[in-house]
C-alpha positions as CSV (number, residue, x, y, z in Angstrom):
1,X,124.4,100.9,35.6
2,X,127.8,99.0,35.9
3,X,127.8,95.7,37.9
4,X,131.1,95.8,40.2
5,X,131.4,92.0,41.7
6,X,134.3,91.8,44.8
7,X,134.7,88.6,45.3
8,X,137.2,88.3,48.0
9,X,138.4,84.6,47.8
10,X,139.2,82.9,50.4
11,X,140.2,86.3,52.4
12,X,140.1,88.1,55.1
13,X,140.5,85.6,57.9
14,X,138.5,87.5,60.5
15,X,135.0,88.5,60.4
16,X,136.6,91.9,62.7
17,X,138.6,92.3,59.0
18,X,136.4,91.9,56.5
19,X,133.8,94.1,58.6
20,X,136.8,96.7,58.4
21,X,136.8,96.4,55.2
22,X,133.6,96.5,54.1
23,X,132.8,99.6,55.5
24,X,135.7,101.3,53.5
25,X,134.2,99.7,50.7
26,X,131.0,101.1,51.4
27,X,132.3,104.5,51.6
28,X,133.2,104.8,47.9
29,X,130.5,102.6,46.9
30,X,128.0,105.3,48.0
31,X,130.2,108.0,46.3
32,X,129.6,106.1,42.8
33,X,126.3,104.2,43.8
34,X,124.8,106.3,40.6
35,X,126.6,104.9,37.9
36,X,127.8,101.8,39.9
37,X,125.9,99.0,41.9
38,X,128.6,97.0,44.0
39,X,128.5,93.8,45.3
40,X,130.8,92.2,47.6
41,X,130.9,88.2,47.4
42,X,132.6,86.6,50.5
43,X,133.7,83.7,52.3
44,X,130.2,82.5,53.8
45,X,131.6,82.4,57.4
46,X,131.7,86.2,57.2
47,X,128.4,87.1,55.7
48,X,126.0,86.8,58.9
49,X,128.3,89.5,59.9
50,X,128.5,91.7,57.1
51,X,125.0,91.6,56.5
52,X,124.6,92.8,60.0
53,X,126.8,95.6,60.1
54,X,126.9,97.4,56.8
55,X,123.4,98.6,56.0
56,X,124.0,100.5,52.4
57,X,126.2,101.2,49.9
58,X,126.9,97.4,49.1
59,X,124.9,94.1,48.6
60,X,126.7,90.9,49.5
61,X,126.7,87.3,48.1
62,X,128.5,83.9,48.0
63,X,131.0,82.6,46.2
64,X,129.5,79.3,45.7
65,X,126.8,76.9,46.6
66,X,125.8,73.2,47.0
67,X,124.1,71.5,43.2
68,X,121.6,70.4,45.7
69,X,120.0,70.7,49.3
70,X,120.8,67.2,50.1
71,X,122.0,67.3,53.7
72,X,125.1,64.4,52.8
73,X,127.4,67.1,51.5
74,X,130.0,67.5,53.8
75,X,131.8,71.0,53.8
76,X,129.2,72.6,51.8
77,X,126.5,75.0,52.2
78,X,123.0,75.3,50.0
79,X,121.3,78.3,48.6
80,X,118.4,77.8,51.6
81,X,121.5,79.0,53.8
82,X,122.7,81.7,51.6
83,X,119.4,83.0,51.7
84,X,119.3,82.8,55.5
85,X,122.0,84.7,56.1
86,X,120.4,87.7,53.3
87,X,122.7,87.0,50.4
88,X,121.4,88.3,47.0
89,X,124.2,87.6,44.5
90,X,126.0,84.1,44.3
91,X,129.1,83.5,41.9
92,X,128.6,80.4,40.8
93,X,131.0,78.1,38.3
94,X,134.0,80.3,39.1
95,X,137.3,78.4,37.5
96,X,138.7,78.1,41.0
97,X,135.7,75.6,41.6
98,X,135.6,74.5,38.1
99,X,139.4,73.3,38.5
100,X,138.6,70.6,41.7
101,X,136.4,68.9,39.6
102,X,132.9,70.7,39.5
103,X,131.1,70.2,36.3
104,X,128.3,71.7,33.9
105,X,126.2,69.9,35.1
106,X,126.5,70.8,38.9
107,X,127.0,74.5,37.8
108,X,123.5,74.3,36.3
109,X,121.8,72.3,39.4
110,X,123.5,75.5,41.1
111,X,122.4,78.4,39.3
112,X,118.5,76.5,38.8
113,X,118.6,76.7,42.9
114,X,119.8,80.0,43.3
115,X,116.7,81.1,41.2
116,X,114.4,78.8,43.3
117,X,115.7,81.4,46.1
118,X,115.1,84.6,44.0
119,X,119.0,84.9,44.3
120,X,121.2,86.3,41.6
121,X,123.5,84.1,39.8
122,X,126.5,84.8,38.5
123,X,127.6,81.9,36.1
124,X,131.6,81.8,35.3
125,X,132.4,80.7,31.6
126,X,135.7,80.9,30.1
127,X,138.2,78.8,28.4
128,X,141.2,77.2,30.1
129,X,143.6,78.1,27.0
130,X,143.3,79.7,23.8
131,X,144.1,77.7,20.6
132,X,144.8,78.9,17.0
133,X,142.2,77.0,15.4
134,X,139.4,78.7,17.7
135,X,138.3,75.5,19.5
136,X,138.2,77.6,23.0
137,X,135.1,79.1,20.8
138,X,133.4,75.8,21.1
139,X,134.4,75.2,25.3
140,X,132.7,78.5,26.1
141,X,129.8,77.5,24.1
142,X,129.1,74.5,25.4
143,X,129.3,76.2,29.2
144,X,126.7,78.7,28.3
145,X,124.6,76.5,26.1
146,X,123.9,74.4,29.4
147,X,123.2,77.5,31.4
148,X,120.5,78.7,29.6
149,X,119.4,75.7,27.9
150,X,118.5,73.8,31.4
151,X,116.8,77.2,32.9
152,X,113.6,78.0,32.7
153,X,112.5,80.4,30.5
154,X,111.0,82.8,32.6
155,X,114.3,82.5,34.9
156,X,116.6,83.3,31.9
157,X,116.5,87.2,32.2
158,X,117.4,87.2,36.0
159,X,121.1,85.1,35.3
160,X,124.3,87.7,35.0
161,X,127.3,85.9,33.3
162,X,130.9,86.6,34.1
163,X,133.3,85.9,31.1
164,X,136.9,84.9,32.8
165,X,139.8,83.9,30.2
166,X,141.5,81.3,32.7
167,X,144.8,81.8,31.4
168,X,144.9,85.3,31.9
169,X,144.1,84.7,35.7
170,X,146.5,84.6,38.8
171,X,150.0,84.5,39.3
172,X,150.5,81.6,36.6
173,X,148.4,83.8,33.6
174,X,150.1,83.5,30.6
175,X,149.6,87.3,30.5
176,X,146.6,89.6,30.8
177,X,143.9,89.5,27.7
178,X,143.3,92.1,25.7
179,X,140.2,94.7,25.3
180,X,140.0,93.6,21.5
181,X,139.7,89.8,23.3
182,X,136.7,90.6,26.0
183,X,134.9,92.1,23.2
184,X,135.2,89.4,20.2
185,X,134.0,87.0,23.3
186,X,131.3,88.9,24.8
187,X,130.3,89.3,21.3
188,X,130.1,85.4,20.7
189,X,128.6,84.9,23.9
190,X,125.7,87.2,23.2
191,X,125.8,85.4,20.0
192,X,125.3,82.1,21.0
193,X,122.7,83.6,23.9
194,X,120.2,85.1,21.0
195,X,120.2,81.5,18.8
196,X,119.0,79.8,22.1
197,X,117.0,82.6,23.0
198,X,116.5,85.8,20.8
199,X,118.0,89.2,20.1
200,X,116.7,91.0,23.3
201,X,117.3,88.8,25.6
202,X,121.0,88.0,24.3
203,X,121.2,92.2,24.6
204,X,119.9,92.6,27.9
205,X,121.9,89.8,29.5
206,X,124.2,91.6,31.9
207,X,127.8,90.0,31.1
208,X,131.2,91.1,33.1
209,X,134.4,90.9,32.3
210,X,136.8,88.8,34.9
211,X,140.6,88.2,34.4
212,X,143.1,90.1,36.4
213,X,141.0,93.4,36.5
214,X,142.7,96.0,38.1
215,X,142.5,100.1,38.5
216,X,144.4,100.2,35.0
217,X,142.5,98.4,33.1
218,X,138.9,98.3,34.4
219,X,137.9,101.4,32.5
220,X,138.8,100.1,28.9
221,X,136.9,97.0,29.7
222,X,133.8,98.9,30.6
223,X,134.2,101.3,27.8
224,X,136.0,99.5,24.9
225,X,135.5,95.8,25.9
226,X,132.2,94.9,25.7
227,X,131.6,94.3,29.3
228,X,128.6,95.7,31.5
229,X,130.5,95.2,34.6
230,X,133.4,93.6,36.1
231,X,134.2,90.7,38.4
232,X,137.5,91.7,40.1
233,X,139.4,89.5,42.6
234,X,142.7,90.4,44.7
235,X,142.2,94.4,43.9
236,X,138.8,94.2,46.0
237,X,140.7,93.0,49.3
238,X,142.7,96.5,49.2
239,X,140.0,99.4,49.8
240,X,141.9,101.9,48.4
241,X,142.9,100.0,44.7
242,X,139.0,99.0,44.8
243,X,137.9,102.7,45.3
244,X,140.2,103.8,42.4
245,X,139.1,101.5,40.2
246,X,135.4,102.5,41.1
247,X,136.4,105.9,40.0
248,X,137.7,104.8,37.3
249,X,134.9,103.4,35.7
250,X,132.5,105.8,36.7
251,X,134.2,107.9,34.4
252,X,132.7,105.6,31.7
253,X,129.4,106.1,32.4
């Protein structure tokens, strides 16, 4: 079964929108929900909403959450509230957040939480650049050493991780990585998974493929790439580029 992650960013701008939205989403969702389980992560003013009004075909979740429930964090919201409102995926880590200064260390207090709440993690890693002397080998290490290092063990199997290549993201990528790329990483992130852990769990970790995904590529990333699923940004606020790319990737199935 293919993990497809929307996560919508900081879009629509009315609930009315993104409930619009979500039901077209839906639609397709259902079409492929065999070979696909879809999950649509949104702004948290929306998901009250959401949640109320689209039943099936999609699960929803947040984009981000509070390293702790302490009340003295302005502008924030915890995993107590995500829960609340019937979220069961989080993104967490994601190198939007990563880039205003959140660190390792929050991003484990984060995903530790989000398990408290029996909601699904799913923990960003990636490397800003890449170097010719493989040092971005050792950035990406470190991010997923800390994951599942500071877990508990019998949390471990429940975390998904989303492999994002920053520089290959937005409109300032350098330019889009390559199939031949996801795979050698999601390799070494499995890899480095099985010497903390062991073989099966570094196998059944459920690891996507983030980075300009769109209805071009999505299918080689799925089928040639390594990846078990996908975390897709801009293409998911268009219902018709997100249903083509569900199709797409069915086909790999």
């Amino acid at each position: 079964m293919i993990l497809l992650v929307g996560n919508w960013k900081m879009a629509p701008n009315k609930s009315t929108e993104a409930i619009n939205l979500a039901k077209k989403i839906s639609l397709s969702a259902k079409t492929y929900k065999k070979s696909i389980n879809t999950v649509i992560c949104a702004p948290y003013i929306h998901l009250p909403f959401l949640i109320k009004n689209i039943k099936t075909g999609i699960s929803f979740g947040g984009q981000n959450t509070a390293s702790s429930e302490d009340v003295a964090q302005t502008g924030f919201i915890n995993s107590s509230m995500l829960k609340s409102y019937g979220a069961t995926y989080c993104i967490v880590g994601h190198s939007e957040v990563r880039a205003h200064g959140e660190t390792d260390e929050q991003i484990l207090a984060s995903t530790v939480s989000l398990l408290q709440k029996n909601i699904i993690p799913i923990v960003c890693v990636g490397e800003k650049e890449r170097d010719g002397h493989g040092w971005y080998l050792s950035s990406v290490k470190e991010q997923v050493e800390k994951i599942f290092l500071g877990v508990p063990k019998n949390q471990i199997k429940k975390i998904v991780l989303a492999y994002e290549p920053v520089w290959a993201i937005g409109k300032n990528a350098a330019r889009e990585a390559t199939v031949a790329e996801s795979r050698e990483m999601i390799m070494f992130i499995r890899k480095v998974i099985a010497d903390i852990t062991d073989e099966k769990t570094a196998k059944n970790t459920n690891i996507l493929y983030g980075g300009s995904v769109n209805e071009q590529n999505a299918f080689n990333f799925i089928s040639e790439g390594g990846a078990q699923g996908l975390l897709v940004g801009r293409v998911s606020l268009d219902a018709k580029r997100f249903s083509s790319l569900m199709k797409s990737i069915s086909l790999s199935q």
